[in-house]
C-alpha positions in Angstrom: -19.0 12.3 6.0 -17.1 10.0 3.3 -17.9 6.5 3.5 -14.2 5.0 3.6 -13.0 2.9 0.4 -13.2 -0.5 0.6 -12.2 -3.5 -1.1 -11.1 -1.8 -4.3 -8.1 -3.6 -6.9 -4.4 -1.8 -7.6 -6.0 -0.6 -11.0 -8.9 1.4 -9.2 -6.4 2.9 -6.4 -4.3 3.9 -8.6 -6.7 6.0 -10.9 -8.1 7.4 -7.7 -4.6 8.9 -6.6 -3.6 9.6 -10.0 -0.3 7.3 -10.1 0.9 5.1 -12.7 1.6 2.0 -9.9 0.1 1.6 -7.0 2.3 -0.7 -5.5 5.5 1.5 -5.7 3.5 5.0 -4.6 2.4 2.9 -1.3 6.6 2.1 -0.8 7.9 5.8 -1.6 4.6 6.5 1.1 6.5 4.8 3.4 9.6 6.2 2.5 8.5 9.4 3.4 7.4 8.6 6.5 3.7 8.5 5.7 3.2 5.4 7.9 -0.5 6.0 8.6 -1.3 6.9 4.7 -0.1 3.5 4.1 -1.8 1.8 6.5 -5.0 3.7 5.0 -3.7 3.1 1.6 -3.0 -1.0 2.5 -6.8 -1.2 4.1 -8.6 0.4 1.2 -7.0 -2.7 -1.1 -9.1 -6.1 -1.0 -7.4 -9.3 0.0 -6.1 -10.4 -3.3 -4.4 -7.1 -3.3 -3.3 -6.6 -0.3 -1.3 -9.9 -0.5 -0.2 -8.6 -3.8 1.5 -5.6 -2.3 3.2 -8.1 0.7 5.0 -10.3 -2.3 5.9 -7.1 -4.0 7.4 -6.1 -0.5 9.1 -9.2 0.2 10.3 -9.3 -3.6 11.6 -6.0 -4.5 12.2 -4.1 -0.7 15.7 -4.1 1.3 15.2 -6.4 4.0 15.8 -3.7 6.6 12.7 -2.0 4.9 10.4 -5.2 5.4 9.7 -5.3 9.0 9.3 -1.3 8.9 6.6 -1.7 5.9 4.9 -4.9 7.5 4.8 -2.7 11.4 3.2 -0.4 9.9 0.4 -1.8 7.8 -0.4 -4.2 10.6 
């Protein structure tokens, strides 16, 4: 069995999945209604990411989005 990824940085994550940013492949994963790839996504991030991704949601996501996004990684 895989040990689960831990504590890795934006930059690592998004070599691993192949994207070119992290931060807006975890919002279009939510957009598709992948709520528990996010969640899996959000925990594999270490703290200084994961708040990271919260300022980008806060910044850049329509308010109606933010509680959905926030629901589902917590």
């Amino acid at each position: 069995m895989k040990t689960p990824r831990r504590s890795k940085t934006m930059e690592q994550q998004a070599r691993y999945y192949e994207v070119p940013d992290m931060e807006i492949y975890m919002y279009e994963t939510y957009l598709n209604g992948n709520f528990t790839d996010l969640k899996r996504m959000y925990m594999e991030l270490n703290c200084k990411n994961r708040r990271a991704f919260i300022t980008y949601v806060m910044t850049e996501v329509w308010e109606q989005e933010r509680k959905g996004i926030i629901e589902a990684i917590l």
